[in-house]
C-alpha positions as a Markdown table, in Angstrom:
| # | Residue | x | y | z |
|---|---|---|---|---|
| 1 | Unk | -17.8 | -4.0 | -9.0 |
| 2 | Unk | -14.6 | -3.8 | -7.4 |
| 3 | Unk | -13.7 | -1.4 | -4.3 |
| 4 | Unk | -10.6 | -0.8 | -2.2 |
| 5 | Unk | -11.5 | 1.1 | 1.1 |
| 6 | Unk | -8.5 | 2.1 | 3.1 |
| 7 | Unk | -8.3 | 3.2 | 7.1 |
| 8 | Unk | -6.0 | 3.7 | 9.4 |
| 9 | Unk | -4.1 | 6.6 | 8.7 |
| 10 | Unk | -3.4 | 10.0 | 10.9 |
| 11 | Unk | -1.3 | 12.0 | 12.5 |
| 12 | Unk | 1.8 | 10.6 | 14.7 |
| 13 | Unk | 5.3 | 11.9 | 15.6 |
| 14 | Unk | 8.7 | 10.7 | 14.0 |
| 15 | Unk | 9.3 | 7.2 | 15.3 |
| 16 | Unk | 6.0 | 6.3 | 15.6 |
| 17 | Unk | 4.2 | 3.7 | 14.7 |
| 18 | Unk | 0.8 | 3.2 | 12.7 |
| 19 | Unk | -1.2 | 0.4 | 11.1 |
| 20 | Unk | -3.3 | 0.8 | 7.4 |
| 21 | Unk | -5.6 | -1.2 | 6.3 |
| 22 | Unk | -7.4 | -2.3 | 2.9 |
| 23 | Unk | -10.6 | -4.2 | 2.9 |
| 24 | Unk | -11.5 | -5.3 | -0.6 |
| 25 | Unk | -14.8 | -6.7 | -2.5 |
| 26 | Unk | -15.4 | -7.6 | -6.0 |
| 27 | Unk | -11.9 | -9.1 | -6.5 |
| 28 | Unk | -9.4 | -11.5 | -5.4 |
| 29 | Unk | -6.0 | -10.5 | -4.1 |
| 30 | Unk | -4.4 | -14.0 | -5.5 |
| 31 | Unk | -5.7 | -13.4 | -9.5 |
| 32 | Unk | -3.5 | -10.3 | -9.7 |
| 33 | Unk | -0.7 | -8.4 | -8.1 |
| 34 | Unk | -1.5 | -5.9 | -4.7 |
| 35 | Unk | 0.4 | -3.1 | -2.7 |
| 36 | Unk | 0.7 | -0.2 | -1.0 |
| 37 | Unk | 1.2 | 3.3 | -2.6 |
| 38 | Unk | 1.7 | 7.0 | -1.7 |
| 39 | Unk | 1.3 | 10.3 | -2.8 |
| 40 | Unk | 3.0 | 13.3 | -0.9 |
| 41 | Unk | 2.4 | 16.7 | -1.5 |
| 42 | Unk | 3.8 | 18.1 | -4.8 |
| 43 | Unk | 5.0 | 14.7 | -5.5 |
| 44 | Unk | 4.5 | 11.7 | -8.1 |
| 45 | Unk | 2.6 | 8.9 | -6.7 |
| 46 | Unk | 4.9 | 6.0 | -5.9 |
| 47 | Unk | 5.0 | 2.1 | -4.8 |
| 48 | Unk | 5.9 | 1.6 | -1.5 |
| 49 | Unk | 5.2 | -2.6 | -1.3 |
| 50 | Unk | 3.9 | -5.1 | -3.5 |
| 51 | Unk | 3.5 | -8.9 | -4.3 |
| 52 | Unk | 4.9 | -9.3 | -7.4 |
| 53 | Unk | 4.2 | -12.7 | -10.3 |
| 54 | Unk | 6.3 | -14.7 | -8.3 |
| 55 | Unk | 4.0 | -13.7 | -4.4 |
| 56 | Unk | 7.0 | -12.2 | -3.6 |
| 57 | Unk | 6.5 | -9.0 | -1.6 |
| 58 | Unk | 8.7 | -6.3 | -2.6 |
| 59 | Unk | 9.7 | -3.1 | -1.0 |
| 60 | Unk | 10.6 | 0.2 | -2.2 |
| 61 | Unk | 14.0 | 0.8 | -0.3 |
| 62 | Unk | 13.1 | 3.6 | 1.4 |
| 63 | Unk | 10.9 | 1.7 | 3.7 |
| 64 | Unk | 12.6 | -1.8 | 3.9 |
| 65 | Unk | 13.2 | -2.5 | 7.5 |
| 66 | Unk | 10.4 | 0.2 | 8.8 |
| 67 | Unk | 6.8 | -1.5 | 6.8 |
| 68 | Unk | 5.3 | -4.5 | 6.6 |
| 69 | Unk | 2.7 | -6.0 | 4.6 |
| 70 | Unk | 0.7 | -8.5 | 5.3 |
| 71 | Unk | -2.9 | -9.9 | 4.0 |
| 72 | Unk | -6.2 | -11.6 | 5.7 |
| 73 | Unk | -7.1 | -14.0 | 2.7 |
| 74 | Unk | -10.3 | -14.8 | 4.3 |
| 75 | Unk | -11.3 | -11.2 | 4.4 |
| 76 | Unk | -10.0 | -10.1 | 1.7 |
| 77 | Unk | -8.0 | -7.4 | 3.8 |
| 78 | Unk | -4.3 | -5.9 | 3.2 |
| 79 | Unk | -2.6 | -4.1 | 6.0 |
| 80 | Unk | 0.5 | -2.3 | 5.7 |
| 81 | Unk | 2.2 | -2.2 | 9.6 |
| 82 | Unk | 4.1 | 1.0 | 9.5 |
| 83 | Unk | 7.1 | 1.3 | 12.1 |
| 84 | Unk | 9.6 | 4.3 | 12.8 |
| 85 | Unk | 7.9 | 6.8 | 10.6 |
| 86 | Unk | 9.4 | 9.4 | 9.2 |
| 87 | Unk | 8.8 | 12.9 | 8.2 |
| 88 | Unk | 9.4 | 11.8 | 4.5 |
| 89 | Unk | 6.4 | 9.1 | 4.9 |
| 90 | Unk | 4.3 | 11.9 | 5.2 |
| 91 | Unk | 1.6 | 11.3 | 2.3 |
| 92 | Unk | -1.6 | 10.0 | 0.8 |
| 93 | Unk | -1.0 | 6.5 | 1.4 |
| 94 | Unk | -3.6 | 4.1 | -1.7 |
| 95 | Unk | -3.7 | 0.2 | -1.5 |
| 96 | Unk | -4.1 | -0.9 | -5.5 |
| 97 | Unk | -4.7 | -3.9 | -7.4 |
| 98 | Unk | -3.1 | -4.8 | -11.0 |
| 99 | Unk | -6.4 | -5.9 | -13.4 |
| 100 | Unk | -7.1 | -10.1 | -12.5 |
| 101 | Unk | -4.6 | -12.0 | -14.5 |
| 102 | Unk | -2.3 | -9.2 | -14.6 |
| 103 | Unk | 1.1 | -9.0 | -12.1 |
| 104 | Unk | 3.7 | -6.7 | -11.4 |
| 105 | Unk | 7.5 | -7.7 | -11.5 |
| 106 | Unk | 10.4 | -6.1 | -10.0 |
| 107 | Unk | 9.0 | -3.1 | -10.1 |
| 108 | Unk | 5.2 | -1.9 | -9.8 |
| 109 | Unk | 4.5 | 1.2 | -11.4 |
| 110 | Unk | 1.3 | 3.1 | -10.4 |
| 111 | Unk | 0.2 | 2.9 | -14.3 |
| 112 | Unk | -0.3 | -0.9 | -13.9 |
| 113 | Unk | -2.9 | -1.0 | -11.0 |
| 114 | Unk | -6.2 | -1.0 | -12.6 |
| 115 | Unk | -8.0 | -0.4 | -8.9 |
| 116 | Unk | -7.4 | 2.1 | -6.6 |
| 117 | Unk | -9.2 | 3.0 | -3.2 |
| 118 | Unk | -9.3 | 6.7 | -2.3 |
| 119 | Unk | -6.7 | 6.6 | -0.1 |
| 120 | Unk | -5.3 | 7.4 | 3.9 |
| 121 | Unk | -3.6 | 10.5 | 5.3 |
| 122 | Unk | -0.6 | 9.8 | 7.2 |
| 123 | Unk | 1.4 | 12.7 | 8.2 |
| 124 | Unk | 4.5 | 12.6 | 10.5 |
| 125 | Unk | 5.8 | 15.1 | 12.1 |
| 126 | Unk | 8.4 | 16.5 | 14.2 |
């Protein structure tokens, strides 16, 4: 059984700084393709980073510069360092998994990640 358990989020001020993290079991982050999504309120969930066919990491352009990604292969846990937040970061923030086998390319929609974990609040505010 696969499960994706996020932590880390809350509440911080614009320009600040918070770190998420995704601990996963029953599947391995190199047999498919991982990131980092977000919901915000009224909106249409959306990649933020992922590691795409090629173990590139890719990032949407609205945080390049700001997040990192980064994984703990032994423990099976991916954390997404987020600098210089912004009110527009403000949202449900879901580490996902493509099905094993499967990758995303230059773009990772949200309709190819076959796991999801329930997801982090971040908000950021003024």
């Amino acid at each position: 059984q696969v499960q994706l358990v996020e932590s880390g989020g809350g509440s911080v001020q614009v320009g600040g700084s918070l770190r998420l993290s995704c601990v996963a079991s029953g599947i391995n982050f190199r047999s498919n393709s991982v990131g980092w999504f977000r919901q915000g309120v009224e909106k249409e969930r959306e990649e933020v980073v992922w590691i795409d066919s090629l173990s590139t990491t890719r990032y949407a352009d609205s945080v390049k510069g700001r997040f990192t990604m980064s994984e703990d292969n032994p423990r099976n846990t991916l954390y997404l360092q987020m600098n210089n937040l912004q009110a527009g970061d403000t949202a449900i923030y879901y580490c996902g998994t493509t099905a094993p086998g499967t990758y995303c390319g230059t773009r990772c929609s949200p309709t190819n990640i076959r796991y999801w974990g329930q997801g982090t609040q971040v908000t950021v505010s003024s």
